[in-house]
N, C-alpha and C positions, 0 to 999 in steps of 0.2 A: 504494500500500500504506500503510494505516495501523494504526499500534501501539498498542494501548491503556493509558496508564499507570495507574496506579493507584496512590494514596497513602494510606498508613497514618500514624497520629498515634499516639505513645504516650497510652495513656489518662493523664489528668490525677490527680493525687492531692492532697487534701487534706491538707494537716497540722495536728496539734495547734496550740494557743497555743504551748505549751510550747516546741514546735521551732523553731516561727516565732523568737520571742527567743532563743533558744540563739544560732539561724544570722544573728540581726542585732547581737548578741554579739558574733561571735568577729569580724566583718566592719572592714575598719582604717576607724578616725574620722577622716577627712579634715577639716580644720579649713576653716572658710570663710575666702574670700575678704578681705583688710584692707582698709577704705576709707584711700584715702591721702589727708588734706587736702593737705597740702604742694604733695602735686604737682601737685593741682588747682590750687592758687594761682599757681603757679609755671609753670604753664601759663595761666592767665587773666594773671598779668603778663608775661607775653611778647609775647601776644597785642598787651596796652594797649600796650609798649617798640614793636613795629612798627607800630601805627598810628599813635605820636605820630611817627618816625623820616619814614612815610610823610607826614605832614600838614604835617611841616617842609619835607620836601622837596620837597613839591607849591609851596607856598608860595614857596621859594625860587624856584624854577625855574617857574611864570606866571606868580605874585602880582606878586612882584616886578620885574619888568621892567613892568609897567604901572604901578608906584607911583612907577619914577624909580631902583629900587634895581638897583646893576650888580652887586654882590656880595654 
């Protein structure tokens, strides 16, 4: 058995200019998004703080026992 559905759309209506601005009007202005340098920064020096952290310690711990250094 099968049932036939059937779908209605309400018809679409135009509006004025008029309305159009009224209703983008009364609509709340959400402010855009701030770029935050800071944080960008402050993310890109973290970044550079663990790799030099990393390059020390890499250094430490192969380099050096082949150069002679025990600590």
């Amino acid at each position: 058995m099968s049932v036939a559905h059937s779908i209605t759309l309400p018809a679409m209506t135009i509006e004025s200019s008029d309305t159009l601005s009224q209703n983008n009007n009364r609509r709340k202005k959400v402010p855009a998004p701030q770029f935050h340098g800071w944080r960008l920064l402050a993310g890109i020096m973290l970044v550079v703080a663990f790799l030099a952290i990393a390059s020390a310690a890499i250094d430490w711990i192969v380099i050096g026992p082949l150069e002679g250094r025990i600590l």
